[in-house]
C-alpha positions in Angstrom: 39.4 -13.0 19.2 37.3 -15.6 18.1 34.6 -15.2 20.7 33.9 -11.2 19.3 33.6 -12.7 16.3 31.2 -15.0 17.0 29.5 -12.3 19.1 30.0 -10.4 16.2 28.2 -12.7 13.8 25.4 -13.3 16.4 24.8 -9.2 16.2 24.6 -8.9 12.6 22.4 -11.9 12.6 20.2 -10.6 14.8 20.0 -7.0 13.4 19.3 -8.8 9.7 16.8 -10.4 11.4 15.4 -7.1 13.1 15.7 -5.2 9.3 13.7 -7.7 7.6 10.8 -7.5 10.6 10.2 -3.9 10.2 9.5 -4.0 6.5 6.3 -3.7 5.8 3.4 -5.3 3.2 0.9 -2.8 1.7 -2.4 -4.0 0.7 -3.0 -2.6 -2.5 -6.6 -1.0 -3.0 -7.6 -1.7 0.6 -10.5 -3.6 0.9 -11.6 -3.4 -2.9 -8.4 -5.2 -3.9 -6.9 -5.2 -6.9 -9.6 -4.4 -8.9 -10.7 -2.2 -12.8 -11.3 1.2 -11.3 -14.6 2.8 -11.4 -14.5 5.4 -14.5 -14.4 8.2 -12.4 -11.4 7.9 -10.6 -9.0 6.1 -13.1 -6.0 7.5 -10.8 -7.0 5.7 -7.3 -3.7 3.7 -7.6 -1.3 6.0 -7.9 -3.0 8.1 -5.2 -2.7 5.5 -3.2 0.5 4.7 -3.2 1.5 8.5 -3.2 -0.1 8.6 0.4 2.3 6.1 1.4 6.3 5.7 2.0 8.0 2.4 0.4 11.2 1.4 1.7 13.7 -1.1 0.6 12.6 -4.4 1.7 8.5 -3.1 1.8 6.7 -5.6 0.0 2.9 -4.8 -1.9 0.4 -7.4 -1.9 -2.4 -7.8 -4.6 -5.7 -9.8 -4.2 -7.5 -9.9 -7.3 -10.3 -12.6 -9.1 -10.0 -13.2 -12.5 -7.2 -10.6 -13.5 -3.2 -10.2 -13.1 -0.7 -8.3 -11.9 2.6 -7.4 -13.9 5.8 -5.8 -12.7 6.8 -3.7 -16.3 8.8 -0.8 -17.8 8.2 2.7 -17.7 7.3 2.5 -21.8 5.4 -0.4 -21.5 3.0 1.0 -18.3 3.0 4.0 -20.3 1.8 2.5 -23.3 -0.1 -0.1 -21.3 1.3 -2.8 -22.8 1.8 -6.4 -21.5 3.6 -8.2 -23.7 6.7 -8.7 -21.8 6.6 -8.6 -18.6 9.5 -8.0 -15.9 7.0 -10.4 -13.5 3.4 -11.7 -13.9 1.4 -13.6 -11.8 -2.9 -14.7 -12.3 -2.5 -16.7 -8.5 -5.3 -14.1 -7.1 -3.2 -13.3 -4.1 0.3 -12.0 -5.1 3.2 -10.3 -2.8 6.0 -8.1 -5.0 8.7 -7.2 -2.7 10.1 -4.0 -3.2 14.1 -5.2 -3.6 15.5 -1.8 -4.5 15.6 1.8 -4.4 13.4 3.3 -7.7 10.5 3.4 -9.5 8.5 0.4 -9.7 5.4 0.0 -12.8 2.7 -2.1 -11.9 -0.2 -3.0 -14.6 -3.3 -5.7 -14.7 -2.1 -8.1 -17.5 -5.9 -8.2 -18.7 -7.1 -6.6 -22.1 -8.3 -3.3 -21.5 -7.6 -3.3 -17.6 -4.7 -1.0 -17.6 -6.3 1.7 -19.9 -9.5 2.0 -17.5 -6.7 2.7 -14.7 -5.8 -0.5 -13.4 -2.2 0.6 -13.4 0.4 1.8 -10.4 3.5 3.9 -9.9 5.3 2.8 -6.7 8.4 4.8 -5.6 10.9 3.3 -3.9 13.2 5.0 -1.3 16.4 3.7 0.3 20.3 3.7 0.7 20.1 1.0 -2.0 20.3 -2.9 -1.4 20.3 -4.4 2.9 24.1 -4.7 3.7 25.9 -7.9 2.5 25.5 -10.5 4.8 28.3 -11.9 7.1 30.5 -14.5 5.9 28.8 -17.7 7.2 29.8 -20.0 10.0 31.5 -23.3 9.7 28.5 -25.6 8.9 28.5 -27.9 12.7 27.7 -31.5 11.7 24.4 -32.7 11.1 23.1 -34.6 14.0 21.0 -37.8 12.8 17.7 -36.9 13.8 17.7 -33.6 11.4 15.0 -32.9 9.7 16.2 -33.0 5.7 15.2 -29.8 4.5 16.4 -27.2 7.0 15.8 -23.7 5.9 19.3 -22.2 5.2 18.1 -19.2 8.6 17.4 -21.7 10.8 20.9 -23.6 9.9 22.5 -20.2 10.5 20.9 -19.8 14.1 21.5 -23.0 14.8 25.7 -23.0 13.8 25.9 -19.1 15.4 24.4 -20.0 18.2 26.7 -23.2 18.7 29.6 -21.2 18.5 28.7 -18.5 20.7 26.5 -21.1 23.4 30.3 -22.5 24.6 31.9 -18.9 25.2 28.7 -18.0 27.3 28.7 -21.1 29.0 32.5 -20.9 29.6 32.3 -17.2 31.0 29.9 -17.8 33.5 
């Protein structure tokens, strides 16, 4: 019993791991960027992302000089205003992962920006948030030579595949 669930553990593990690889990242406004679109087309964002499919787990990327991006509500990209913000960043190079099925309002954060178009609608589809994760492994001890710092996946490989490397060992 305990070696299917240690398979088991392994498989969803490894599917989790599978899930996360096929999301994908969208670069907003191509080669352009993130950028105050030309007066003539005020709606190149929200054509854009109409032309594409975002699933759960998707993630946009922004690269912009000298502006923002902001995550907002519907009222505030409606009225395009920035004053509170769900998410902001100014970094220049900025990924928003796309955590749930829904509607998404993006906006540049800069005076004036968001009225000349610099605003986006991103719809979300999905069965709603990935599946809870397995409960985790016993933590195995730390040998001495660890590296402090171990990312919390890597610490999960590591204990699954301690558990399950005897039972494949043992079979053979």
């Amino acid at each position: 019993m305990a070696n299917l669930v240690s398979l088991g553990l392994l498989l969803a593990l490894l599917g989790a791991l599978c899930r996360h690889a096929e999301a994908t990242a969208f670069e907003v406004g191509g080669d352009d960027g993130w950028v105050v679109p030309p007066a003539n087309n005020g709606g190149k964002y929200n054509q854009w992302a109409s032309k594409n499919r975002f699933l759960v787990g998707d993630s946009v990327h922004f690269k912009y000089k000298k502006d923002s991006v902001m995550v907002v509500t519907e009222d505030d990209y409606n009225n395009c205003r920035a004053s509170h913000p769900i998410f902001f960043s100014n970094n220049e190079d900025t990924e928003v992962e796309l955590d749930r099925p829904g509607l998404f309002y993006f906006i540049s954060g800069v005076t004036g920006h968001c009225e000349r178009g610099q605003r986006m609608i991103v719809k979300v589809i999905g069965q709603g948030a990935p599946p809870p994760s397995p409960p985790a492994p016993p933590s195995p001890p730390h040998p001495s030579g660890a590296a402090p710092g171990t990312s919390a996946l890597a610490s999960a490989i590591a204990a699954v595949a301690m558990m399950v490397l005897p039972v494949i060992v043992h079979g053979l």
